[in-house]
N, C-alpha and C positions, 0 to 999 in steps of 0.2 A: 504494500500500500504506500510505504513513503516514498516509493521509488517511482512509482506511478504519481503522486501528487509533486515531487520533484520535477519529474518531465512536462506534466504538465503545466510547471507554473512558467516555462520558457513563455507562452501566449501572455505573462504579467512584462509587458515592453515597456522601456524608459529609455529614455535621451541623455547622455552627458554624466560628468561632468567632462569626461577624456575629449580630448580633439583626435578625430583623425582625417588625414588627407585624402579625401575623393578626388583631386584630379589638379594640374597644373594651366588650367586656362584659366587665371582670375587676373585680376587688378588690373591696371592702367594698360599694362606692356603685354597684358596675357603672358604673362610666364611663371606670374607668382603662384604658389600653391591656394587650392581651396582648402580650407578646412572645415569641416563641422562636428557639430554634436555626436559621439560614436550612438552607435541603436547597442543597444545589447535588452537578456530576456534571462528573465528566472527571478523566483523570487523566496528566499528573502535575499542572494546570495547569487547576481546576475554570472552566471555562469555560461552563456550564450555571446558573440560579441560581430557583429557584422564585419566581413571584411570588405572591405573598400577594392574596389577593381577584382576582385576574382566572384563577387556575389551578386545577385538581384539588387541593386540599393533599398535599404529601407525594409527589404524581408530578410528574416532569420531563416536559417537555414542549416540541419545539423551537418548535411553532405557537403555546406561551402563554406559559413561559417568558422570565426574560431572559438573552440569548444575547450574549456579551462574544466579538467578534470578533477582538480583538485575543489573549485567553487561546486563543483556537481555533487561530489561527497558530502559537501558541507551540508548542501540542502538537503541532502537525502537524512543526514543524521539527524539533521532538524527538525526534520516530520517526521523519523522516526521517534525520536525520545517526545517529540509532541501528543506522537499519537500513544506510546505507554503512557506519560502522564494523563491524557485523556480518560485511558482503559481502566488505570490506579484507583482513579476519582469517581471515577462512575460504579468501578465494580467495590468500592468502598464504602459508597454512598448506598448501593444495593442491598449489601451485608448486614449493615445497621439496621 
């Protein structure tokens, strides 16, 4: 279950704070770099992060995307120790 609510929390998308470079036709000369907002997805722990030039802009994507495995764990452990405290509580409150 926390690994399924992990995966599915890539669909919670935020913008920023990171810059990254989508492409060098900007400013006066066109040659300066663009930057913007990086996309990245997951939550609580955005584990998901668009790459610029090898991806769709703007959609995530596990097959193009870059995928930080270490923030993936995180969240998984986080729904998981969520979901024991959940069961703790509940099946404690039942007993009584």
């Amino acid at each position: 279950m926390a690994i399924a609510l992990a995966l599915f929390s890539v669909f919670v998308e935020r913008t920023g704070p990171q810059l990254v470079q989508y492409g060098n036709l900007c400013g006066v000369t066109a040659l300066e770099p663009r930057y913007q907002l990086a996309l990245k997805g997951g939550f609580p722990v955005a584990y998901l992060f668009d790459a610029p030039g090898v991806s769709v802009e703007g959609q995530l994507s596990f097959g193009e995307d870059n995928l930080f495995v270490g923030a993936l764990i995180a969240d998984v452990a986080m729904y998981f120790a969520t979901s024991m405290l959940a069961i703790f509580v509940v099946s404690h409150c039942w007993s009584s």
